[in-house]
Phi, psi and omega in degrees: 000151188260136180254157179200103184275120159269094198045224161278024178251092186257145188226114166301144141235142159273145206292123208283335173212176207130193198271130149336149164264351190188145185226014164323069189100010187284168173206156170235098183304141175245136133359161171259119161080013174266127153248020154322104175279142168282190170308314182310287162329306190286318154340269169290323180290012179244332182288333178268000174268328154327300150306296188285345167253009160249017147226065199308355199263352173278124136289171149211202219233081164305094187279170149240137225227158169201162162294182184273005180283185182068156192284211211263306168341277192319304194287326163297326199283258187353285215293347180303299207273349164285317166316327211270350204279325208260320167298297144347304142314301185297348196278302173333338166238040160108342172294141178321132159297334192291002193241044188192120164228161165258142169212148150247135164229043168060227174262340168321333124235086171328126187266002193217119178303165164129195176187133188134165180272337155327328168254333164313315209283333140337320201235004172272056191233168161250153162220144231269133150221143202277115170261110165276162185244000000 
């Protein structure tokens, strides 16, 4: 932990990276009409290949996720290449590929009911899911 004295004010802050306790259901977000990783993104997918090389015994599953605009092709191709994009990373800091699988599913399920951009930017994601073996 980080101490920080502001005037007479001290702020505690925690550490922005290190290992997870669990990467179960984490997601990572995109741009509209991007399979770009951000900064963010690009982050947290280095905190879960952290993760996965202190459990060597998990695999996992990358889904890809979209909003519901665009047809169904198109929004399958996107959640495709957002996956593959997010698997990549994680093969780049060191994961097995054979410990990494991807699937898209567009648009076709939504994790977050609703319509707007508040819930697109929701479903625009990838999401991690942990397979043991």
């Amino acid at each position: 932990m980080k101490k920080i004295l502001f005037g007479m004010l001290t702020i505690t802050l925690a550490a922005c990276s290190g290992v997870p306790s669990n990467i179960n259901d984490d997601k990572v977000f995109f741009a509209f009409d991007s399979a770009v990783i951000s900064d963010a993104s690009h982050e947290n997918l280095s905190e879960q290949a952290l993760y996965m090389k202190k459990h060597p015994d998990i695999n996992v599953i990358m889904e890809g996720h979209c909003d519901e605009r665009g047809s169904t092709e198109y929004n399958l191709a996107l959640g495709a290449l957002r996956a593959g994009n997010a698997a990549h990373v994680l093969i780049k800091e060191g994961i097995e590929p054979e410990r990494i699988k991807t699937i898209s599913y567009g648009k076709e399920r939504p994790q977050y009911p609703g319509t707007g951009e508040e819930v697109w930017a929701k479903n625009r994601n990838v999401t991690t899911k942990v397979v043991e073996d």
